[in-house]
C-alpha positions as CSV (number, residue, x, y, z in Angstrom):
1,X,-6.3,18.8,-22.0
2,X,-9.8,17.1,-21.6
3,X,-8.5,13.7,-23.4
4,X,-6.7,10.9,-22.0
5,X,-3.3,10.0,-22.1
6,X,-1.2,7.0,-22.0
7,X,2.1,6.5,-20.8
8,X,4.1,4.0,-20.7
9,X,6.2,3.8,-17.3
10,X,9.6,3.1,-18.5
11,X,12.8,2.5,-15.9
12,X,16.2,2.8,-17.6
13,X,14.6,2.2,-21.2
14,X,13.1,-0.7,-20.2
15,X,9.1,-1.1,-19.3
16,X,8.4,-1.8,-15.8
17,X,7.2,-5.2,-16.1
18,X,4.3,-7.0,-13.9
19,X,1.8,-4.5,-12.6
20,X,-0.5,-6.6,-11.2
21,X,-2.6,-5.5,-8.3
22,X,-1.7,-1.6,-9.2
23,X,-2.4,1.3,-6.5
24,X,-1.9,4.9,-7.9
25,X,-1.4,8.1,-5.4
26,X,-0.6,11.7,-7.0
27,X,1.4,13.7,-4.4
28,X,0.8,17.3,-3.5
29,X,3.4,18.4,-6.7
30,X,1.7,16.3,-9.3
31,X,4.5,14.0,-9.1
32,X,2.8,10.0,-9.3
33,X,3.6,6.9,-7.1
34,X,2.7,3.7,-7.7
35,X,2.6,0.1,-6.5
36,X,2.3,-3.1,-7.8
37,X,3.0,-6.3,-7.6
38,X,5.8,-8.3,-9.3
39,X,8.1,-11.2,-9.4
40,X,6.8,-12.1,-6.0
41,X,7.6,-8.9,-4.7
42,X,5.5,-5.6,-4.2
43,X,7.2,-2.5,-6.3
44,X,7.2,1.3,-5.8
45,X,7.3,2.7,-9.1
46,X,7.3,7.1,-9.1
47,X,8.2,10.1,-11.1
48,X,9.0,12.3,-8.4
49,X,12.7,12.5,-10.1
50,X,12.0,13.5,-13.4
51,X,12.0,10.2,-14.9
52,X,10.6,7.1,-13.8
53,X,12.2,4.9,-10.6
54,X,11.5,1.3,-9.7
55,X,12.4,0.4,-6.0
56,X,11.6,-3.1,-4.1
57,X,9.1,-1.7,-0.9
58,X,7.9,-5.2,0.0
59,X,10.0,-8.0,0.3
60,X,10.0,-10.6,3.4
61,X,7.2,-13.0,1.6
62,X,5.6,-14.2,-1.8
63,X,3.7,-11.2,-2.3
64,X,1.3,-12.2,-5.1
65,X,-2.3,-10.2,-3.9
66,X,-3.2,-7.1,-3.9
67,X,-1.1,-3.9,-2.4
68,X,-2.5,-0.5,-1.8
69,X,-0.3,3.0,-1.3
70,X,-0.9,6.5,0.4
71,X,1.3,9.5,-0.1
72,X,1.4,11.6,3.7
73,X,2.2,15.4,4.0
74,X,5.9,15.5,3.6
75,X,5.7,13.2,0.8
76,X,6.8,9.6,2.2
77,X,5.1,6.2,1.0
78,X,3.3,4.0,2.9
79,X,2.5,0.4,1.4
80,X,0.6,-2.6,2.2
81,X,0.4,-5.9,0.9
82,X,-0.4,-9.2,1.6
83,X,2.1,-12.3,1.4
84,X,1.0,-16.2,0.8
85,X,4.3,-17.1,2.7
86,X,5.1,-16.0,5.0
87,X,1.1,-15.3,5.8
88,X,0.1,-12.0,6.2
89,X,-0.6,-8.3,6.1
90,X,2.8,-6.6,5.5
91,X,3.4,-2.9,5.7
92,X,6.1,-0.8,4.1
93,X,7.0,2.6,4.0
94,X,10.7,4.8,2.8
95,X,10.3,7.4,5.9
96,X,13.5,6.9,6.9
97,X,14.6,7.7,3.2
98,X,15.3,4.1,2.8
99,X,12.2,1.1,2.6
100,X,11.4,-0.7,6.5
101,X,8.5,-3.5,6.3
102,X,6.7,-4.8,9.2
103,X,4.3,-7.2,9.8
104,X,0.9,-6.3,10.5
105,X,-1.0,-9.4,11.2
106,X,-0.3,-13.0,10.5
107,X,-2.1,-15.8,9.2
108,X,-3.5,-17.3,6.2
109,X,-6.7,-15.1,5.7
110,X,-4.7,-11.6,7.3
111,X,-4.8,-8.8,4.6
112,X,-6.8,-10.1,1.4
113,X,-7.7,-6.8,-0.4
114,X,-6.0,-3.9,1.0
115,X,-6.6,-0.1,2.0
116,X,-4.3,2.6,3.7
117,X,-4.7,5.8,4.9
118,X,-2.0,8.2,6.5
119,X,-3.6,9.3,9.7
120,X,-1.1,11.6,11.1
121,X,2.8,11.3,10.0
122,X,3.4,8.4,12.5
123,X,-0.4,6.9,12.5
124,X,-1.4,4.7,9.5
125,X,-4.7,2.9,9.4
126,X,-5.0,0.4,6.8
127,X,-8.7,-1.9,6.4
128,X,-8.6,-5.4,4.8
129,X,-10.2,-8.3,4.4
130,X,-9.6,-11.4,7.3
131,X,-12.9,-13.3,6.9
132,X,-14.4,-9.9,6.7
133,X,-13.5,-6.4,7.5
134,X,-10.9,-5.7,10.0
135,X,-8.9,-2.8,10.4
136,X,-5.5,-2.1,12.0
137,X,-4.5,1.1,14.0
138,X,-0.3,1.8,14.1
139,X,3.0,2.0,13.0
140,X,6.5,1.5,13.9
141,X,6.0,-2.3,14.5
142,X,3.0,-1.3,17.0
143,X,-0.1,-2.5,15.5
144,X,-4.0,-2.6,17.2
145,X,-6.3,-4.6,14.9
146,X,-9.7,-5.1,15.4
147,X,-13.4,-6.5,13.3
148,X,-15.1,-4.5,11.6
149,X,-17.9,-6.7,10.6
150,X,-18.1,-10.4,10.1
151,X,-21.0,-10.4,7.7
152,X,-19.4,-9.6,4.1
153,X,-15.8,-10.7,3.0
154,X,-14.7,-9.0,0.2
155,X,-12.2,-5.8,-0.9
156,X,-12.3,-2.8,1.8
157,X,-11.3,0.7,1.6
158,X,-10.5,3.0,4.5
159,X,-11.2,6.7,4.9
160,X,-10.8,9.0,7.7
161,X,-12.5,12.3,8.3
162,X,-11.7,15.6,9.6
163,X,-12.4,14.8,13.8
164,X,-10.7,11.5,13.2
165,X,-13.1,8.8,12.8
166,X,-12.5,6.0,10.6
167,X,-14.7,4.7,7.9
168,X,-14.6,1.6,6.0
């Protein structure tokens, strides 16, 4: 309509609560999906129903950073976070039909500022910062990770092209 609109995402009546650290993704039906943190926890919020849906993607630690989300082809989530305790960069996605987290990369300065991007079906790469820019190649509890750069630290994003090269 060439004006904004707000909406308010309700679940059961009640306004989802805590959205901090938001990531949006609209899938190929104009359906939206959402992350955020809250409660400690990182959130999947979506309309893809009809109404809106609040699910728990990210669990195992005290989620209270930044998460980031990617829609793939057949219209599964993929979600990233990072966790103060345990340490680290988790992943998360509802593949299955039901949510399975892994962990990325461990330690105290794995996953500050989060990006992901759905390579293939099976391939996700996701770029963060770890005392500057590292990315991490994988899935299914299989993870490469690897420095970008050591010179900046600060949030990253991650893209990858048509012949398959990553950029950051």
């Amino acid at each position: 309509s060439g004006s904004w609109v707000k909406e308010t995402v309700t679940v059961g009546g009640t306004p989802e609560v805590g959205g901090i650290s938001p990531s949006i993704a609209v899938d190929s039906n104009g359906k939206v999906h959402i992350s955020h943190q809250a409660s400690n926890k990182v959130r999947y919020v979506t309309n893809m129903g009809g109404g809106w849906i609040s699910e728990i993607a990210l669990s195992t630690g005290n989620f209270g950073n930044t998460s980031a989300l990617a829609v793939d082809p057949n219209i599964k989530i993929h979600i990233v976070g990072n966790s103060s305790s345990p340490s680290g960069l988790y992943y998360g996605t509802n593949q299955s039909g039901s949510w399975t987290e892994e962990l990325v990369e461990s330690g105290s300065n794995a996953g500050f500022f989060p990006s992901i991007f759905v390579k293939t079906n099976s391939t996700i790469v996701i770029a963060s910062d770890n005392s500057g820019p590292k990315v991490a190649i994988g899935g299914s509890n299989s993870w490469t990770s690897t420095r970008v750069d050591s010179g900046f630290s600060d949030a990253t994003s991650v893209a990858v092209d048509s012949q398959g090269f990553i950029h950051v």
